[in-house]
N, C-alpha and C positions, 0 to 999 in steps of 0.2 A: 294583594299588592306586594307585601314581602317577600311571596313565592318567585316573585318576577328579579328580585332582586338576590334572593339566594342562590339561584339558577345563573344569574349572570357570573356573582361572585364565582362558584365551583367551574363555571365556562374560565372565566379568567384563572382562576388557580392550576388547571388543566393547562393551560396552553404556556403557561410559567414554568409548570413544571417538566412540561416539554422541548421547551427553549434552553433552561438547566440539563438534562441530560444530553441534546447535542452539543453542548460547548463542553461539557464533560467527555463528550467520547471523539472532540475532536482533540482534547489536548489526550488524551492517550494514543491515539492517534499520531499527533508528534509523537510523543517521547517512543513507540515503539521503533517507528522512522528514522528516528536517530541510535536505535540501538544497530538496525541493522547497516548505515551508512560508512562503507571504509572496509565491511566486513567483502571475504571470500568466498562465492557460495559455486555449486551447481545449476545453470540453470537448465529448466526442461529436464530434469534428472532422468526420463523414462526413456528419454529420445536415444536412436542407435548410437550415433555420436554426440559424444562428451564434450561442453563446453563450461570455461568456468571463466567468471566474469565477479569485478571487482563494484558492488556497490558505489555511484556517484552521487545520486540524488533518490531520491523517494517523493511522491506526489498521489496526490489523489486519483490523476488519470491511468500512471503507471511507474515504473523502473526504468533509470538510465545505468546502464550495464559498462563497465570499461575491460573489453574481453583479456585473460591473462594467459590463458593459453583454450587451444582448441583442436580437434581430431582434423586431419586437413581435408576431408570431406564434411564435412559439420556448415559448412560454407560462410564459418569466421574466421577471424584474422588478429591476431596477438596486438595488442595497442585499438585497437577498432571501438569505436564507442556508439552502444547503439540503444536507443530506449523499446520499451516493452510495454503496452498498453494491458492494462489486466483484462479487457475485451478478449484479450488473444489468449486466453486462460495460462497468463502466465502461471508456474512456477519452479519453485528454485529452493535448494539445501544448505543450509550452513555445510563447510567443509571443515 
């Protein structure tokens, strides 16, 4: 009968202790979010034309870009604000 009770306990300390490490990697999560917001990066570094766009927001789904200048076939536009879903394998370089 205690078997049945011990098994529960460690089920329950298991799924506690998995609750604790999400809300733990979601506040890191912020604060890296917040290092990179307001910063100037490259985005798509590898692409033939150069675009560089000004961090606005950060989210779970993706990046909202504020473009600061761009190659004029790059098919941006200086002031243009555009977001980036990390589906679309954003990424992007500190400048």
């Amino acid at each position: 009968m205690w078997i049945k009770y011990w098994i529960g306990y460690l089920i329950i300390q298991f799924f506690l202790t998995q609750i604790g490490r999400t809300l733990n990697n979601r506040q890191m999560n912020d604060t890296t979010k917040n290092i990179w917001v307001n910063k100037i990066v490259q985005i798509y570094p590898s692409d033939t034309y150069s675009k560089f766009g000004e961090i606005i927001a950060m989210s779970s789904e993706g990046v909202t870009f504020k473009c600061v200048d761009a190659h004029s076939q790059s098919g941006w536009k200086v002031g243009e604000i555009r977001f980036i879903s990390y589906s679309a394998k954003l990424s992007f370089k500190k400048v």
